[in-house]
N, C-alpha and C positions, 0 to 999 in steps of 0.2 A: 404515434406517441411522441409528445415532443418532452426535450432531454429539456431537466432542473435539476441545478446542484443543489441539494437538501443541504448540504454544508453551509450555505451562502442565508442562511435562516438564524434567525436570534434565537430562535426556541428550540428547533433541534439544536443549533449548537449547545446551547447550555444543557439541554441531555447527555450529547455524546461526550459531553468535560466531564459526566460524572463517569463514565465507562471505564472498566480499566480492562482485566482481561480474563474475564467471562468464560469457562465452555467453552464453545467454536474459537472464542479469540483466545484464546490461552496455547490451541493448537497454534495461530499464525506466527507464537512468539517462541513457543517452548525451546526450538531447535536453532534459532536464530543467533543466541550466543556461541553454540560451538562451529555456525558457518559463516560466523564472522573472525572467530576466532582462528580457524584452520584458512581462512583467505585473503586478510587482511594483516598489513603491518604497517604501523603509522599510525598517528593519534587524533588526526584531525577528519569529520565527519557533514556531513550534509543531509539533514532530512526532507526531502522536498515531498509536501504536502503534509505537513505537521499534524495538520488538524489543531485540536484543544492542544495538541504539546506532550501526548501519551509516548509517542514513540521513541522521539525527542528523549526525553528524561531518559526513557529503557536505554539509547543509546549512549547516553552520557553517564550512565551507574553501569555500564560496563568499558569505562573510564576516559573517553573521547572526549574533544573539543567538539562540539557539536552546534551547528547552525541549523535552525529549525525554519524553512520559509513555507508557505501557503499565499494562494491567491485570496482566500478568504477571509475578510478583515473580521467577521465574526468568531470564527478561528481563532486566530489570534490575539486576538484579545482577548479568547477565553486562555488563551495558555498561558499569555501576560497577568494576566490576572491568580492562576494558576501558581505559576513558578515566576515570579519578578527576576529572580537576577539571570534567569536566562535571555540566549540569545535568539528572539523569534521575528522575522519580518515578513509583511506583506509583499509578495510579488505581483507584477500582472505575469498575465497566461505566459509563461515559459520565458519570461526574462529572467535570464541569470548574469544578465550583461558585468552586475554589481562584482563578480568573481572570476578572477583570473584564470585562465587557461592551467589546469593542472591543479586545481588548490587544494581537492580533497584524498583525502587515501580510502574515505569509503563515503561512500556512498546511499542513504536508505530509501526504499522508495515501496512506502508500506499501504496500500490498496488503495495509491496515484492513479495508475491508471487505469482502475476499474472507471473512474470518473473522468474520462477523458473524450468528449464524444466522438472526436473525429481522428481516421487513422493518420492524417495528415499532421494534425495538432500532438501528436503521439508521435509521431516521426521528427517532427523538430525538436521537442523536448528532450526525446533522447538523444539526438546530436547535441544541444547543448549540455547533455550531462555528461557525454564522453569526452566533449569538449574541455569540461572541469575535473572529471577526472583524472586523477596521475597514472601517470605510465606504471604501472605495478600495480595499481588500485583496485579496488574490487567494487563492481556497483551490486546490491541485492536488491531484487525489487521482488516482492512478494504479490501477489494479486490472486485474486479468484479463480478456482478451477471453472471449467464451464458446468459443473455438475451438480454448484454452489447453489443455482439458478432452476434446479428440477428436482429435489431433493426436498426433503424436512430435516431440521439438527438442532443439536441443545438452545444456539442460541437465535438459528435462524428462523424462517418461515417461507414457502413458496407456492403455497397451496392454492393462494387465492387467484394466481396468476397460471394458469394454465397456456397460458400463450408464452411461458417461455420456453415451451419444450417444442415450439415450432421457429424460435429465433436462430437465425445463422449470424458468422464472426459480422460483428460493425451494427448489431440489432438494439437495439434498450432493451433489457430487462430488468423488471423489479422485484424487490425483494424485503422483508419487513424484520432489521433488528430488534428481535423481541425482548433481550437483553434491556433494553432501552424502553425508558417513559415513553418515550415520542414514537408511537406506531404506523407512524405513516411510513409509504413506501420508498426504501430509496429507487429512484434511476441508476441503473449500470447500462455499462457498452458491453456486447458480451468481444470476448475475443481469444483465440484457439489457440494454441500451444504452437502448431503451424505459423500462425499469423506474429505470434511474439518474434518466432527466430528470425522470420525473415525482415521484419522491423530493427531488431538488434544488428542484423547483418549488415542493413542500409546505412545505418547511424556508425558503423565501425567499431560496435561491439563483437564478442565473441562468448557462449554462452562455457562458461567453467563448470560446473554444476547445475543437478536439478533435483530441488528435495521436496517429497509432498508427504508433508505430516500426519500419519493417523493417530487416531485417539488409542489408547492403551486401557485393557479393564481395568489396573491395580490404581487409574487416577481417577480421583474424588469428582467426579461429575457423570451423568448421565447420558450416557451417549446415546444418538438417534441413529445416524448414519455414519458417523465418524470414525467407526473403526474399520468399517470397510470400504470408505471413500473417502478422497481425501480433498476439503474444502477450497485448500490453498496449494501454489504452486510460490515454490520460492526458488527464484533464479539468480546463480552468483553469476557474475559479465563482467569481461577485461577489456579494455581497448585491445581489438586484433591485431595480428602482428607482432 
């Protein structure tokens, strides 16, 4: 299977502008304000891999200075187009060269590197974001449980892929936001809770916490798998040391 970022599409992107936070994504975000709030002090913020600009915004309406970048000029534009007075730019693959050593106090990195294909490309990214990271900082990177990927859920689909309950860490697997107009499948990398730490460990992160969200009966959605699996995996990480 060869890796294509659905992101890097006129047409999915201007589906995923319209997404906010749906079911399964209402999980990736619910708990995110109190694990930034319990890890984080400092006001200025970094979203790498923006998307449309969704995240972006959540992080600045819990009152941050927030810089929104993406590789994807589809993206961004749709979030330009979005929110104007925000601050969104296009990056190439893992240049952060544009910001200083230490600039941010936090850090978002909200299912980056689900899309990330190679563990090499994944391993310098995140040296460049410990890099930009301040000594006190907290980076949260949210991504995909592997169970995301062999599962059914409110907003997801994986039924039609059968071959990704035979995928190991570094495989592609797909999977169909049904949330979304645009049903085609996206590409993921799959990769292991194993494989993150020792990736964070190389880069000179160190992992502070690990929260994985399940769905609750008294909330207004229907859950599939949600309440006793949990979709996403949200890790807080300090520079070690």
């Amino acid at each position: 299977m060869a890796f294509t970022n659905a992101y890097e599409d006129d047409n999915y992107a201007s589906a995923y502008a319209r997404l906010e936070f749906p079911a399964t994504y209402y999980l990736a975000f619910r708990d995110l304000p109190e694990i930034i709030a319990r890890n984080v002090a400092g006001g200025r913020a970094l979203d790498i891999g923006c998307g449309t600009g969704r995240s972006t915004r959540f992080v600045r309406a819990l009152g941050f200075d927030v810089v929104g970048v993406d590789i994807a000029q589809e993206m961004v534009r749709e979030a330009r187009s979005i929110d104007p007075t925000g601050d969104y730019r296009c990056v190439a693959d893992g240049d952060l060269s544009q910001f200083g050593d230490g600039s941010f106090d936090l850090i978002l990195a909200a299912f980056t590197f689900d899309n990330i294909p190679t563990e090499a490309a994944k391993a310098r990214l995140l040296a460049e974001l410990a890099r930009v990271l301040k000594s006190g900082g907290r980076m949260v990177n949210l991504v995909s449980s592997p169970d995301i990927y062999v599962n059914e859920w409110a907003s997801f689909s994986t039924k039609d892929f059968p071959e990704n309950k035979r995928a190991r860490c570094g495989d592609f697997v797909k999977i169909i936001v049904t949330a979304l107009d645009d049903k085609r499948p996206v590409v993921d990398v799959l990769c292991s809770d194993e494989r993150y730490r020792e990736l964070y460990r190389q880069a000179g992160l160190e992992v502070v916490s690990v929260d994985r969200p399940l769905g609750r009966p008294n909330e207004p959605y229907r859950w599939v798998s949600e309440t006793t699996l949990s979709p996403w995996v949200i890790y807080a990480l300090a520079k070690a040391g």
